[in-house]
N, C-alpha and C positions, 0 to 999 in steps of 0.2 A: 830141161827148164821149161817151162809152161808156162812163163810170165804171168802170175794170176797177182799181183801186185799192180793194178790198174791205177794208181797216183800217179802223175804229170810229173814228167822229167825222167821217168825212170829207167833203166837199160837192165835187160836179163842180163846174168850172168851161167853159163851153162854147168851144168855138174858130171861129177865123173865121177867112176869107181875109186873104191879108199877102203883100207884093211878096218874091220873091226875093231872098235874099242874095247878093253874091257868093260866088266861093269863096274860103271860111274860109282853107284849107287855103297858100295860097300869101302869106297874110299875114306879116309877122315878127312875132317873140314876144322879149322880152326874157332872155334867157340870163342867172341869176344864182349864185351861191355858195349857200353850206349858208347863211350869217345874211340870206339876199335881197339882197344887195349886186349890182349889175348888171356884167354880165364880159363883154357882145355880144350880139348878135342874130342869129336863126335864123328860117326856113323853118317856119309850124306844124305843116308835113310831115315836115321834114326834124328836128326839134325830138319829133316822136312815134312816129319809127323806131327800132328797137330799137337800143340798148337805153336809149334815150331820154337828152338831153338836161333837166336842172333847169332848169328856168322860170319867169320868175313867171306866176301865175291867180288869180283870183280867184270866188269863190263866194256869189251871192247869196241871202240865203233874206230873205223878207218875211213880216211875220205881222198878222194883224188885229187889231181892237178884241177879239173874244175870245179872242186869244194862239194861235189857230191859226196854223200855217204853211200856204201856199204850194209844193206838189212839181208838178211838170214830169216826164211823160215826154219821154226822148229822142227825137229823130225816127228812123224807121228809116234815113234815110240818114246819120245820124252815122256818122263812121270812127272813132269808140271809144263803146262801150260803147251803144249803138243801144238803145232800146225800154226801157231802163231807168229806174226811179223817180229822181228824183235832185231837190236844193233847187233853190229858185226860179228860177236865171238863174246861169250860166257863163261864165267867156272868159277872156282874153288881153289883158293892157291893150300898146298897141305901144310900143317901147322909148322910155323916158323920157314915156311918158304916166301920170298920176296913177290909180292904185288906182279912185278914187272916179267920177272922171269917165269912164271904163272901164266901170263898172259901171251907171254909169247910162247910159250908151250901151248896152249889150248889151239891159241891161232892156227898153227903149224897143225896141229892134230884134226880141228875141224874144217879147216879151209885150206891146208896144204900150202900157205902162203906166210915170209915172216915181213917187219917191218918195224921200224926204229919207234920203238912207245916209250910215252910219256905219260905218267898220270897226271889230272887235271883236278882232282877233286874227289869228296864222298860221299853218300847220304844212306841214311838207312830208311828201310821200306818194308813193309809186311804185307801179305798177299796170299790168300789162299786160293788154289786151282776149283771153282768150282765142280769139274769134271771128275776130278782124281784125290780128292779132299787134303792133297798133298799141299804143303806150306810154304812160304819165301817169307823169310826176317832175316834178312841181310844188310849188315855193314857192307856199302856197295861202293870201290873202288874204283873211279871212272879214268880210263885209257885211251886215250887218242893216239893214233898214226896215220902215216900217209902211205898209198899203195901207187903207187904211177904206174911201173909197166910190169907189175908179175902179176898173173890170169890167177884166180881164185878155181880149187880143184876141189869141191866142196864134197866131204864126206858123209853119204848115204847113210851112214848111221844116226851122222848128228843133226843133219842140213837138209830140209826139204829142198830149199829152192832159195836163191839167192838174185837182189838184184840193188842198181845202182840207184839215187834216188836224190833230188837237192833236198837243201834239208829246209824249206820254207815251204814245199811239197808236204816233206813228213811232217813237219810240225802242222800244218793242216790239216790231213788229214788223219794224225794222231787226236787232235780236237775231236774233228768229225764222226769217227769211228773206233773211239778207242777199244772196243772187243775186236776189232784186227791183231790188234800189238798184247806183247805182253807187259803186265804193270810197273814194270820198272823200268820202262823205255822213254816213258816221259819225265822221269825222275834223272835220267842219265842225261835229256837234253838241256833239262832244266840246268843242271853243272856246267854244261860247256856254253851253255848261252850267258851264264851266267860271268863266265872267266872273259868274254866279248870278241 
C-alpha cells in the first residue's frame, strides 16, 4: 500500500496476494431499460463499446464503526477508468442474478472480505474512459454495509490500493478533483446522502 490517497482522515489499508480472476470481460451483463427493467444480455465487452449499451451494476461502498468509507483504487489493468479512486467494490450481477448476491460475490472476490448488504437506491450514469474509448451506461445499483473488524485482503488483479476515508473528506475532495475518482462515484454519494 503506498497511501497515495492524500485526503484528510484517511487510513491505508494494506494488500495481499489473491488468485487471478477470470476474464471479466467475456462475461454477460444484464441489458435493461431507463426504470431497470431487463430487455437481454450482453458481452461486458460488447456491453462497453461505444457507444455503450444500459446495464445493470452495482456499487458497493462499506463504511466502519467510525462512518468512514472504504475507496479502492482501480487496478491498472482495468479497461475503464484504470488507477482511479473509486467506492468499495463494483460489477455486474449476470442476467437474472439478484443485486445483493452479486455484490457480495464481487466483495469476496476483490477485497476477500464479506458483509451484511443492503441496497439503498439507483441511478443511471453514462461515461466514457477517455484513455481506453471504452463506455459506462449503467443502471447503477447502490449497496451499503458495514466492515468493523475483518482486514480487507485486496486483490492484485482488481485493486490497486485501498484506503479508509470520512466521507465529508471524500465528498470534498470529489468536488475539488474529480479526475482522481471515477464518474460514477459522485453519483453513488449522491444516493446515500440523499436517503440521510
Amino acid at each position: 500500500m503506498t497511501g497515495t490517497l492524500d485526503a484528510s482522515g484517511t487510513t491505508p489499508v494494506a494488500a495481499s496476494d489473491a488468485t487471478p480472476v477470470a476474464d471479466r470481460e467475456t462475461l454477460l451483463v444484464e441489458l435493461v431499460d431507463e426504470q431497470g427493467d431487463a430487455r437481454g444480455a450482453l458481452s461486458v465487452a460488447a456491453a462497453h463499446t461505444a457507444p455503450g449499451q444500459l446495464h445493470r451494476a452495482f456499487s458497493v461502498l462499506l463504511f466502519d464503526a467510525g462512518g468512514r468509507v472504504l475507496l479502492q483504487q482501480r487496478a491498472a489493468v482495468k479497461t475503464r477508468f484504470p488507477l482511479l479512486w473509486t467506492n468499495t467494490c463494483c460489477g455486474h450481477p449476470e442476467p437474472g442474478q439478484p443485486v445483493l448476491e452479486a455484490a457480495a460475490k464481487r466483495l469476496h472476490e476483490e477485497l476477500g472480505v464479506t458483509a451484511e448488504l443492503s441496497e439503498v437506491g439507483a441511478f443511471t450514469y453514462q461515461a466514457t474512459d477517455p484513455n481506453t474509448g471504452r463506455v459506462e451506461f449503467e443502471y447503477d445499483h447502490v449497496v451499503i454495509g458495514r466492515l468493523d473488524e475483518a482486514v480487507p485482503h485486496p486483490n492484485p488483479d482488481e485493486v490497486a490500493d485501498t484506503a479508509w476515508i470520512r466521507p465529508d473528506a471524500l465528498a470534498e475532495d470529489v468536488a475539488n478533483e474529480p479526475a482522481r475518482y471515477t464518474p460514477w462515484l459522485s453519483g453513488v454519494l449522491k444516493v446515500i446522502a440523499a436517503r440521510g
